[in-house]
C-alpha positions as CSV (number, residue, x, y, z in Angstrom):
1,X,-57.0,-34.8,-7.7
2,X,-58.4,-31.6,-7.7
3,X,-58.0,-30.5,-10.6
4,X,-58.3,-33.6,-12.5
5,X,-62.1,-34.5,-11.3
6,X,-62.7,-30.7,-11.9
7,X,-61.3,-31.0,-15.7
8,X,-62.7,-34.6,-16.6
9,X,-66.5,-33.7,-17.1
10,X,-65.0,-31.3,-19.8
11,X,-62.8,-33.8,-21.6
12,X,-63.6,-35.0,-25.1
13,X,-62.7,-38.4,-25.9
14,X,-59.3,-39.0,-25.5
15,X,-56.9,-40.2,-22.7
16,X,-54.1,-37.9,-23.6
17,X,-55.1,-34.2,-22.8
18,X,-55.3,-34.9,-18.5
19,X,-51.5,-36.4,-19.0
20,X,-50.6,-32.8,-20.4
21,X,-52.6,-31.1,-18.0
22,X,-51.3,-32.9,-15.0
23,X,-47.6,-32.0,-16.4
24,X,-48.6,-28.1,-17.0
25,X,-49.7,-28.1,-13.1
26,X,-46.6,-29.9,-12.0
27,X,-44.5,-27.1,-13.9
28,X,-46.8,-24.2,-12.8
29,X,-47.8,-23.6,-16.6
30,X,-51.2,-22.2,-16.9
31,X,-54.1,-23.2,-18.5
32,X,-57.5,-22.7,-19.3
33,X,-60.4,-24.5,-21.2
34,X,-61.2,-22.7,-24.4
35,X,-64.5,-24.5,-24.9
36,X,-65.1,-28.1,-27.2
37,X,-61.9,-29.8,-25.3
38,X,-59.5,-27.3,-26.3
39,X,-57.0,-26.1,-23.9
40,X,-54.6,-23.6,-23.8
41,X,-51.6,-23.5,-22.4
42,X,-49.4,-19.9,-21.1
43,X,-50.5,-16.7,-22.2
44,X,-49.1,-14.4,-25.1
45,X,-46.7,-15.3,-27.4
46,X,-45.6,-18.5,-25.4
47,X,-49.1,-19.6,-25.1
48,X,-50.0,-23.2,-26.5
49,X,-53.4,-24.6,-27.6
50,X,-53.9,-28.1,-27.4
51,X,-56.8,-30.7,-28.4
52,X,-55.9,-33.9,-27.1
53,X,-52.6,-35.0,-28.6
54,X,-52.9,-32.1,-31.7
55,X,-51.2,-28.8,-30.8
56,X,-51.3,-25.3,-32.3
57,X,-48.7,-26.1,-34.4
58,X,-50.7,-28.7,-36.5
59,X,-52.8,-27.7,-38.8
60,X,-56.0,-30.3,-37.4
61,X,-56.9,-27.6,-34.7
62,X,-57.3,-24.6,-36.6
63,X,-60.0,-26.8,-39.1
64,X,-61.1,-27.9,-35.4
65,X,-61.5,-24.4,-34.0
66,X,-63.1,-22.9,-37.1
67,X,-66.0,-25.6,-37.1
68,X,-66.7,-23.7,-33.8
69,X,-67.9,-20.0,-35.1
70,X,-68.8,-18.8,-31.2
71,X,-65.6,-20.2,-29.7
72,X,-64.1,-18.9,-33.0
73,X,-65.3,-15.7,-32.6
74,X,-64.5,-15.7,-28.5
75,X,-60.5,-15.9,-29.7
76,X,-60.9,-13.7,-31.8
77,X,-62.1,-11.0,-29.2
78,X,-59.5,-12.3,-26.6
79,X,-57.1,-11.4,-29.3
80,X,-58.1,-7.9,-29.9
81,X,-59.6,-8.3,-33.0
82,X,-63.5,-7.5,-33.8
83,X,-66.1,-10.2,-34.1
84,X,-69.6,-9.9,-34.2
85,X,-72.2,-9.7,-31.4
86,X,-74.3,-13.0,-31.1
87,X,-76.2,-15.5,-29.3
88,X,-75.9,-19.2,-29.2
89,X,-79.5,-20.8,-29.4
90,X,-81.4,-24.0,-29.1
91,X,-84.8,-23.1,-29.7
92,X,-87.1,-21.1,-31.8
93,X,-88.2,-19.0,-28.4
94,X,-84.8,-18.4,-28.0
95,X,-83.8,-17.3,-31.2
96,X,-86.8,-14.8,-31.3
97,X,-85.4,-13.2,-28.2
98,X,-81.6,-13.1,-29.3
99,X,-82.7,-11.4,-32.6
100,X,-85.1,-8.4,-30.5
101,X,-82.6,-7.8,-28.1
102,X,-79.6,-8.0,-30.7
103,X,-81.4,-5.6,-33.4
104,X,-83.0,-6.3,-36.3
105,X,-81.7,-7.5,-39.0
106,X,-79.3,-10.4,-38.0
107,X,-77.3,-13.3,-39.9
108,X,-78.8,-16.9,-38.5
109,X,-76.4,-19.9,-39.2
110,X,-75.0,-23.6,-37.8
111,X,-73.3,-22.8,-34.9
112,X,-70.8,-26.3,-36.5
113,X,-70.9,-25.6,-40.1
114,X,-68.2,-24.4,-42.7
115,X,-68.3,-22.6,-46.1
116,X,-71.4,-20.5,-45.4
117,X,-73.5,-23.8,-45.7
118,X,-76.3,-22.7,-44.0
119,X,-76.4,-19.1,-43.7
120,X,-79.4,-16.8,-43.8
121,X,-78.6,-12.8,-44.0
122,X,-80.5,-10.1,-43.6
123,X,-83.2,-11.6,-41.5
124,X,-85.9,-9.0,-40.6
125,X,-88.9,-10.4,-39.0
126,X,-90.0,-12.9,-37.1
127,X,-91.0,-15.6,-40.3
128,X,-87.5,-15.1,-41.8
129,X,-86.4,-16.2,-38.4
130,X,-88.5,-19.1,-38.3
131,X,-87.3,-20.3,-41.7
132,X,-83.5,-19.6,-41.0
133,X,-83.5,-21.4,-37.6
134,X,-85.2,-24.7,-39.1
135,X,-82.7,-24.3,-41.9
136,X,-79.4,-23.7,-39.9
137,X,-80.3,-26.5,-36.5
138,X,-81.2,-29.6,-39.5
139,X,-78.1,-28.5,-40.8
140,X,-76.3,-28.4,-37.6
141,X,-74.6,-31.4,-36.1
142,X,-75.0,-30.5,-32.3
143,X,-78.4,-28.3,-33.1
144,X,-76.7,-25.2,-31.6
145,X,-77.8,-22.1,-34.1
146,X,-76.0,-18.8,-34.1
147,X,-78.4,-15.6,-34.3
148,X,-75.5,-12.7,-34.7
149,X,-76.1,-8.5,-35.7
150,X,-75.6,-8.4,-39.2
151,X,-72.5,-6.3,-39.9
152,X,-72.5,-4.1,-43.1
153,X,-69.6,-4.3,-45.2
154,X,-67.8,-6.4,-48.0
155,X,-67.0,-10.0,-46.8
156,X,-63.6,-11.1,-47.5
157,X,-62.0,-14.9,-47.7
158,X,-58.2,-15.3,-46.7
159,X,-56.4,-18.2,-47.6
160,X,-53.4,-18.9,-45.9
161,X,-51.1,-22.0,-45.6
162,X,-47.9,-22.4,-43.5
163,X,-48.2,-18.5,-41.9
164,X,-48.3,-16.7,-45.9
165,X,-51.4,-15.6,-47.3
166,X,-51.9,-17.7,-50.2
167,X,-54.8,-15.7,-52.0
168,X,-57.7,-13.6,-51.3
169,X,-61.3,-13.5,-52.0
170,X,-63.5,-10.4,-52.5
171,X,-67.5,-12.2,-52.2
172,X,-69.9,-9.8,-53.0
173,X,-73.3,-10.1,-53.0
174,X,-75.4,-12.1,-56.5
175,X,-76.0,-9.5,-58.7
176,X,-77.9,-9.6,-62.8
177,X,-77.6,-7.2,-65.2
178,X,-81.1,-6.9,-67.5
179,X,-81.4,-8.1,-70.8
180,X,-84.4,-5.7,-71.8
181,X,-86.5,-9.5,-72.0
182,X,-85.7,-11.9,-69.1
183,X,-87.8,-11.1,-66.0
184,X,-85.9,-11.5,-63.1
185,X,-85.8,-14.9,-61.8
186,X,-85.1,-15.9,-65.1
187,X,-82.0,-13.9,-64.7
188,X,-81.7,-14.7,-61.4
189,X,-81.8,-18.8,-62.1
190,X,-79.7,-18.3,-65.5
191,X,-76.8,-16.6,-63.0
């Protein structure tokens, strides 16, 4: 009883994930909440994440998890891997704040959002701000906005299916070429 009226405020719907939690205790198999109803189960290589009745080993959770860029960027530290400093914000005041104390410029995006729908880079001042935040919360399903330290360098998309790296993608950044007579947001909107 303990620990299920400790772990039921932080249920999503769903009856089956306190069944599997109850039967982790019983067996002494640790656990912690990861954040959005996802649990996991043992540590290192034996370790087990869980959403309800979908496990690691379904593909559902990882398109689950990686709607969820701050707990996706929490595993990612807890794995050893980099991930960029941010803040999770609600509010314009708050944003403002996570930028100053972050560093100038910053990346502002849907903290619930995939494919870069959203995303404002190199935001430098305060009115970039404002226009990135009001872009990225009507955009956002729970109106949670991500304010994060930009992070020079080439971004890269990996593709992977079944543990094998199907393909990569090299994105770099919109570029025209001048044609001696378009101005540039003609070349811009022709691109």
């Amino acid at each position: 009883q303990r620990v299920t009226s400790r772990l039921g405020p932080l249920l999503m719907q769903g009856k089956s994930t306190l069944p599997v939690l109850r039967a982790a205790h019983r067996k002494s198999i640790p656990f912690t909440h990861l954040g959005g109803g996802v649990f996991q189960l043992g540590w290192g290589s034996k370790a087990q994440r869980i959403d309800r009745s979908v496990t690691g080993r379904d593909s559902a959770i990882g398109a689950r998890l990686c709607t969820d860029k701050a707990l996706t960027a929490m595993l990612l530290r807890k794995a050893g891997l980099p991930a960029p400093v941010h803040r999770v914000v609600r509010s314009l005041s708050q944003a403002v704040k996570a930028a100053q104390e972050i560093g100038w410029p910053v990346v502002v995006k849907p903290a619930d959002r995939e494919r870069g729908e959203g995303v404002a880079v190199d935001v430098g001042s305060d009115e970039q701000l404002q226009a990135a935040f009001e872009s990225a919360r009507g955009l956002s399903r729970t109106k949670a906005v991500i304010v994060e330290r930009q992070v020079d360098g080439v971004c890269h998309r990996l593709f992977m299916a079944h543990g094998r790296l199907l393909y990569a993608v090299k994105r770099l950044p919109m570029s025209v070429e001048g044609d001696g007579v378009t101005d540039i947001a003609g070349l811009v909107g022709a691109e």
